[in-house]
N, C-alpha and C positions, 0 to 999 in steps of 0.2 A: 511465596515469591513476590517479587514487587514489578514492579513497570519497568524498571532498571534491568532487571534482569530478561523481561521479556524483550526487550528491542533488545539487547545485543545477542538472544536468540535471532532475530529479524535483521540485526547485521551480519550476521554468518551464514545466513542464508544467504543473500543479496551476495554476497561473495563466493557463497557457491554457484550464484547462479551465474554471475560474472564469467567464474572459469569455465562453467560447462557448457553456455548459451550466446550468442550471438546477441543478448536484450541487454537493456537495461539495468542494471542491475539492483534492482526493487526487492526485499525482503519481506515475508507475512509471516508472522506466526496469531492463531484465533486461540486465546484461551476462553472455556468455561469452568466456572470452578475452583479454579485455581491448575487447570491441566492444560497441557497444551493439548487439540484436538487435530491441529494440524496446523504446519506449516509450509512454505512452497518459497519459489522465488519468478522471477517473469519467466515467462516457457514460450509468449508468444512467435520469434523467429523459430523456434526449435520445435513448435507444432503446426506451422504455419495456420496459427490461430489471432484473429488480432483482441479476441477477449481474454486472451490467455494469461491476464496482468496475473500476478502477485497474489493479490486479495481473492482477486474470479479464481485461482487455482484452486487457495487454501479453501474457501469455500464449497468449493466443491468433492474436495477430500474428506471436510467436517461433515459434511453432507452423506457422503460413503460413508464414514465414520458411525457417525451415528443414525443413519438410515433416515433421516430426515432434512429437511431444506432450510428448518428456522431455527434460529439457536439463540436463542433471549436468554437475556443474561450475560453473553458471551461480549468479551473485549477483543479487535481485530489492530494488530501492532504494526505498522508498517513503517519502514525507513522513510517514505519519500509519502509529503502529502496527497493521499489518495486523489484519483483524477473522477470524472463524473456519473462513471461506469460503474465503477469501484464503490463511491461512495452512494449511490441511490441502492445498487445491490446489498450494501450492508443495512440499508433499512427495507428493503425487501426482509432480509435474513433474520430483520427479530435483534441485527447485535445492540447492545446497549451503551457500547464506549469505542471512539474509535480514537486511539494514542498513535501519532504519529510523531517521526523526526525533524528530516527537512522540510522546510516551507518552499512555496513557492520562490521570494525572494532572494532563500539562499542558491539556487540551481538556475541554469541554462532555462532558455525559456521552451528550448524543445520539449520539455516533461511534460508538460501542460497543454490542454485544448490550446488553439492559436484563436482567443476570444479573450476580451476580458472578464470575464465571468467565472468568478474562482466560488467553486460546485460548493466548497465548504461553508464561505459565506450565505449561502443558499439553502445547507441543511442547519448553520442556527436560526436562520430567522422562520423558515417552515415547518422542521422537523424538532424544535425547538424542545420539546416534550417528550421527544421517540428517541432521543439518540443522546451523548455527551459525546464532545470533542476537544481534546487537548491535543494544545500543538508544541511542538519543539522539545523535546521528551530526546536527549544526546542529540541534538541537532547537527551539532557541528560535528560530530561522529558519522553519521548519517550523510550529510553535505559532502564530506570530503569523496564518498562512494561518485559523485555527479561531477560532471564539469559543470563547471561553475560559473554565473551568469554575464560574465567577460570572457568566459573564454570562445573559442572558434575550433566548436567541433568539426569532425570533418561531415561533409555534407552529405554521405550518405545514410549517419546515422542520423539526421535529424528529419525524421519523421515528421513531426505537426507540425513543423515550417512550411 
């Protein structure tokens, strides 16, 4: 399978998770292998959990999955560029390639810590060795999921403001 195919697994999620959750709507799917091991979408309004993103879900599934916490080797796909949570967790986890869609640039700035401190810039220059990171992988497939960095969501969705 390609990388193609895995994020528009990670976009049907995100859209699942749209219609059944009051979040975000953020897509994961973690392949090892060439398998999916598990996928998720944001759960955090719908467990009133605020680690509950996307990436922390699927992780935790792979985790059930295969009875352990680290999965090296393992590529995590997400529509929307992982937030700082997200992305120190995947190098907790051992994963080795983290493909994402939307950047920051293309979204609303409520997706993001409200800092300028964008976490990914942060794992090439540190983690530089532990991790690979591609960005914009159907971006603009991905983006269209977000309101978009002009628009004016309403205000109760927007959390890190």
């Amino acid at each position: 399978m390609t990388d193609e195919h895995y994020m528009r697994l990670a976009i049907e999620m995100a859209k699942q998770g749209d219609r059944t959750s009051r979040c975000s709507p953020i897509g994961c799917v973690l392949v090892l292998n060439d398998a999916v091991i598990a996928q998720a979408h944001n759960e955090v309004e719908q467990r009133c959990d605020p680690t509950a993103h996307a990436e922390i879900v699927a992780m935790r599934a792979a985790g059930t999955h295969l009875k352990r916490s680290r999965f090296q080797g393992a590529v995590l796909y997400s529509t929307l560029q992982p937030c700082g949570m997200c992305s120190m967790a995947s190098i907790w986890a051992g994963i080795s390639r983290i493909v994402y869609g939307a950047q920051r640039h293309q979204v609303h700035q409520m997706y993001f810590e409200d800092r300028d401190l964008d976490t990914i810039d942060f794992l090439r220059d540190a983690y530089k060795d532990d991790i690979a990171i591609e960005a914009g992988l159907l971006a603009e497939e991905c983006a269209a999921l977000y309101y978009g960095p002009d628009d004016d969501p309403p205000r109760e969705e927007q959390a890190n403001l």
